[in-house]
Each structure stands twice: as structure tokens, then as C-alpha cells.
C-alpha positions in Angstrom: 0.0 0.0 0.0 1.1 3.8 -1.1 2.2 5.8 2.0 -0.4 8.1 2.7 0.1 11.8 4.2 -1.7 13.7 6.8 -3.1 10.9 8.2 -4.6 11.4 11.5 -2.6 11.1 15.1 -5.6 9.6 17.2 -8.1 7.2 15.7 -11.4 5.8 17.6 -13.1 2.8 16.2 -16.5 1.7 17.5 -15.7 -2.4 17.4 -19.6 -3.2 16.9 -21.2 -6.1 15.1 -19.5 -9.1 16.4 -22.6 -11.2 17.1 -24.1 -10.2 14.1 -21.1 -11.5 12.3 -21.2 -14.5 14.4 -25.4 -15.0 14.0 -24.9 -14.8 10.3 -22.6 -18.0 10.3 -24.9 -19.9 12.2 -22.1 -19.9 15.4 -22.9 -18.5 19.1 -21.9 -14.6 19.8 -19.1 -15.4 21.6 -17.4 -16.8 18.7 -18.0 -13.2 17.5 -16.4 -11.6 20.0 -13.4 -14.3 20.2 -12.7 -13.2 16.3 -13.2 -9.7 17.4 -10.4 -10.1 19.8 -8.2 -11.7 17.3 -8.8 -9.1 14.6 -8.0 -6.0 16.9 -4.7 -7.2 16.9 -4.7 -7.2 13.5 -5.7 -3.9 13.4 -3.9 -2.6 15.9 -0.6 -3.7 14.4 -1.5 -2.3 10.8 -2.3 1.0 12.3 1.1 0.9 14.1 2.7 0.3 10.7 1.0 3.2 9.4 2.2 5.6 11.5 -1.2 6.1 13.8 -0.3 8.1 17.1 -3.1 6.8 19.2 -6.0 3.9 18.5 -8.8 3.7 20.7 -11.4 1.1 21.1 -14.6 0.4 22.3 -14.5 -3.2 23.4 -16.9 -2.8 26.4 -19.2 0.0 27.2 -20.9 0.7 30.9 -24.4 -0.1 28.7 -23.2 -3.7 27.6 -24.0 -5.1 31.2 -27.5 -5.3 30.8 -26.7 -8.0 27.8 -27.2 -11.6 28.5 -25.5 -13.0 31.7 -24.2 -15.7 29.2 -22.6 -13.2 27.2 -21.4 -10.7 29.7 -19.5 -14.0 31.8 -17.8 -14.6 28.3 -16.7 -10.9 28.2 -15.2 -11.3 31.6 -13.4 -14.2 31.2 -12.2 -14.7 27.8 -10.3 -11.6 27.7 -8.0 -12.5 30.3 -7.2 -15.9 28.4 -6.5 -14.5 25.1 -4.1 -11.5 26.7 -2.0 -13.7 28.9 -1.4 -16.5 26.1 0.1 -13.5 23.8 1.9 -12.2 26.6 5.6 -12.5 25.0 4.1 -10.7 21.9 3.1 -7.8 24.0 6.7 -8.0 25.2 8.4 -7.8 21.8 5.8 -5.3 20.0 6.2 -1.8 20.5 2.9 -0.7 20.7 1.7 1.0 24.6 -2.0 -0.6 26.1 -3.7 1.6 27.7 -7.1 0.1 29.5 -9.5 3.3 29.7 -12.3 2.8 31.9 -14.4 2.1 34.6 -12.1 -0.5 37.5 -14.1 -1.5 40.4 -16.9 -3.6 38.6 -14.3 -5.6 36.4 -13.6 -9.5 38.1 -10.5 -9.3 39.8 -8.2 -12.1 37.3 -9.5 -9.6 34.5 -8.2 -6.4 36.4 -4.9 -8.5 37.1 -4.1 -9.5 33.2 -5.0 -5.6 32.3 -2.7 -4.2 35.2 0.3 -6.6 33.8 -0.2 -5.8 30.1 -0.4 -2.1 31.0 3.2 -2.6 33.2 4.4 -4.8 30.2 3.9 -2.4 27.8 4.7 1.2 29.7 7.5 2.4 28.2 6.9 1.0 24.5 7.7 4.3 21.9 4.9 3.3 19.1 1.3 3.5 19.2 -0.8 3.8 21.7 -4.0 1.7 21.6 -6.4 2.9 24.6 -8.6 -0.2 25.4 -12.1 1.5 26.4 -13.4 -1.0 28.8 -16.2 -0.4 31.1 -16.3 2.7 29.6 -18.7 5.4 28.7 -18.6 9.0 27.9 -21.3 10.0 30.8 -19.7 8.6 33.4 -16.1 9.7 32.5 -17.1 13.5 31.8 -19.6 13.2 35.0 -15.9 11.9 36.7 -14.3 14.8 35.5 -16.2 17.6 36.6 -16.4 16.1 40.5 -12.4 16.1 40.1 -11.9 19.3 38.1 -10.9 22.4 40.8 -10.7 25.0 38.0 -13.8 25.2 35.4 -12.1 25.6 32.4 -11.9 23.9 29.4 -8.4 23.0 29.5 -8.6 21.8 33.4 -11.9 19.7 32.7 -9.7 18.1 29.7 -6.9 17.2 31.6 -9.2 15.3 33.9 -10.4 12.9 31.7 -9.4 9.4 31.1 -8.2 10.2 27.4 -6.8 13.7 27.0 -6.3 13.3 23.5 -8.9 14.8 20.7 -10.1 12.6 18.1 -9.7 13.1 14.7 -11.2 10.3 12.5 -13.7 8.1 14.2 -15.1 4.8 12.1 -18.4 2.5 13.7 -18.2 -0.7 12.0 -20.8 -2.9 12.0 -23.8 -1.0 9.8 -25.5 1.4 12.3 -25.3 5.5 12.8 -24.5 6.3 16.6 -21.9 7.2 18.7 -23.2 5.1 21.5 -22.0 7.8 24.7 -17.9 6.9 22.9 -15.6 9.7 23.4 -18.7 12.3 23.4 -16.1 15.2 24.4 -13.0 14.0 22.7 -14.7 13.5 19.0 -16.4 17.3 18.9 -14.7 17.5 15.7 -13.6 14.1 14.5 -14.5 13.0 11.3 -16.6 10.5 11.2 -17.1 7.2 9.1 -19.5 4.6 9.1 -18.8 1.5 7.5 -21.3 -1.8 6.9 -18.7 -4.7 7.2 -19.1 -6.0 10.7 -15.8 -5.6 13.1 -14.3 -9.2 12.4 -14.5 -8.2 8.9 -12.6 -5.3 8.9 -8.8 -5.8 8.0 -6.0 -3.5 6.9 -7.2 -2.8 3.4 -10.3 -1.2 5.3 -8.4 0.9 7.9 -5.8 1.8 5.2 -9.3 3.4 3.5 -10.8 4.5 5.8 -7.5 6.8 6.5 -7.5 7.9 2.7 -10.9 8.6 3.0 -10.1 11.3 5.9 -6.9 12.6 3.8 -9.7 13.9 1.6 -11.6 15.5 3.7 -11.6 19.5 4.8 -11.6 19.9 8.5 -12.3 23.7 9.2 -13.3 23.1 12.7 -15.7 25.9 12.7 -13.6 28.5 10.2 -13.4 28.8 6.6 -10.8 27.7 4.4 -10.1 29.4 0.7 
């Protein structure tokens, strides 16, 4: 693939239509999610190649409790597995996890693997892909403003779990919603929705999805000639 310029530093993906994907095959929704997991490493490693500053993800939002016990247990668990039997390629990659979200209703062996990937991975130099888990817009704006001493924008900023402004934002999966993701921090991303359901969508996509935004004219607000 052709180098591409002006690509943006922070990328958010909405990872959505795993059980879709899975329902469509005939297989349970957990198989969705377990080829979810394996494709965000995909993903994450092409946008590392690429030159992407920061990925962020939204692998678990404060909402997707009140989804089947069966499904939620699966979401607990699996995780854990799938990081701690790649634990020697989080060693040898260079790319920085961060896990942004809510940490007092996630099982403890969960909180355990994400605490060690975190310490594995602290002083890596290349991207840095934010794991939204347990996370939701509402409750980490509603977080910052209990914490924030000074009202201002920049103070209010600097007290939320991702500092960083978005600039393109993609929702796989078919649907038109931002699903309380990165509310503040995507005030002027540009934003693409795509059809092909998360397992589906490889390098090729991503590496369009950034061409796409290379096209675009972000005037946040102004005028350009």
C-alpha cells in the first residue's frame, strides 16, 4: 500500500457487530467476539505500521451489562485468556496498552491481566492503543467535573481518562451512533460509518478509511479558501 500523508494522530473505532457476524454463520456470539479479539490485533498492528499516534477502542461500554448473563461472563473471562497466552508478543511489540475505563466492577483475574499488560507495555515508543473497557462518555465527563478544581476547558480536559482529541472516528458494523464513545473528545472528529461487521474489517479497510479522511476538509468551525 502507497504511504499516505496527513493521516490522522488519534483514531477511535467503535468495534460493533461481532454477534451479528457470528449469528450470520450460524455460530454463538461469543465466537464473535473471540474473532473480534483476534482481529483487533490485526488492526492494531497495521495501524502501528502506518504511522497512527493513538487507537482507541470500544471493546466494552458501561451499557453492555444489561446484555445476556451468558454473554457478559464470556466478556469477563475470555479476555483474560487471550491477553495472557500472547503475553511475549506484548513484550516484543512496540505498541503502549492503555485500558481506559471504569475499574471497580471488572472481576479481579480480569483487572490483574490488564494491570500486567499495562506494566508490560509502559515504556513501549509506538502506538498507543487505549482499550475502552467499562467505559462510557457520561460517566467519565460526570468523573471529571467532580475532580476538576478549576472550570475551564483546558482543566476539565486534563481530567479525563483520554486527554487526547479525536480526529477520525469509524463504527463498524452498519449502524449511525456514537453510543456515549468519546462524546467530548470526538467534537470534531470526522466521522465514518462502514457496513462490514468488526471481524471483517482488515488492513485494506483501515488503510481506506485513512485515505478517505486525507480527503476530507476539517475547518473546525472557520473557513478555508
Amino acid at each position: 500500500m502507497k504511504p499516505l500523508k496527513n493521516i490522522p494522530e488519534h483514531v477511535a473505532i467503535i468495534l460493533d457487530g461481532n454477534g451479528r457476524w457470528a449469528k450470520l454463520r450460524g455460530l454463538p456470539r461469543s465466537v464473535g467476539h473471540y474473532q473480534g479479539g483476534l482481529n483487533l490485533v490485526k488492526v492494531a498492528n497495521a495501524a502501528n505500521e502506518m504511522g497512527i499516534k493513538i487507537l482507541s477502542v470500544y471493546a466494552f461500554s458501561t451499557e453492555n451489562w444489561k446484555r445476556p448473563q451468558e454473554e457478559v461472563d464470556y466478556l469477563m473471562t475470555k479476555p483474560a485468556e487471550m491477553l495472557n497466552e500472547n503475553l511475549e508478543k506484548f513484550k516484543t511489540s512496540t505498541i503502549k496498552i492503555q485500558i481506559k475505563g471504569r475499574k471497580d466492577r471488572i472481576p479481579k483475574d480480569l483487572l490483574n491481566v490488564f494491570n500486567k499488560i499495562e506494566d508490560l507495555t509502559k515504556d513501549h515508543t509506538g502506538l498507543i492503543l487505549n482499550i475502552c473497557f467499562d467505559y462510557g462518555s457520561y460517566y467519565e465527563m460526570l468523573e471529571a467535573m467532580k475532580n476538576t478544581k478549576e472550570f475551564t476547558e483546558t482543566a476539565f480536559n486534563n481530567e479525563l481518562m483520554i486527554k487526547e482529541k479525536v480526529d477520525l472516528l469509524i463504527r463498524t458494523g452498519g449502524e449511525y451512533r456514537l453510543s456515549n464513545f468519546m462524546l467530548w473528545q470526538a467534537a470534531y472528529a470526522e466521522l465514518l460509518f462502514v457496513k462490514k461487521y468488526w471481524p471483517q474489517f482488515g488492513k485494506k479497510d483501515l488503510y481506506k478509511a485513512i485515505k478517505n479522511y486525507t480527503k476530507r476538509n476539517r475547518r473546525f468551525g472557520g473557513v478555508k479558501a
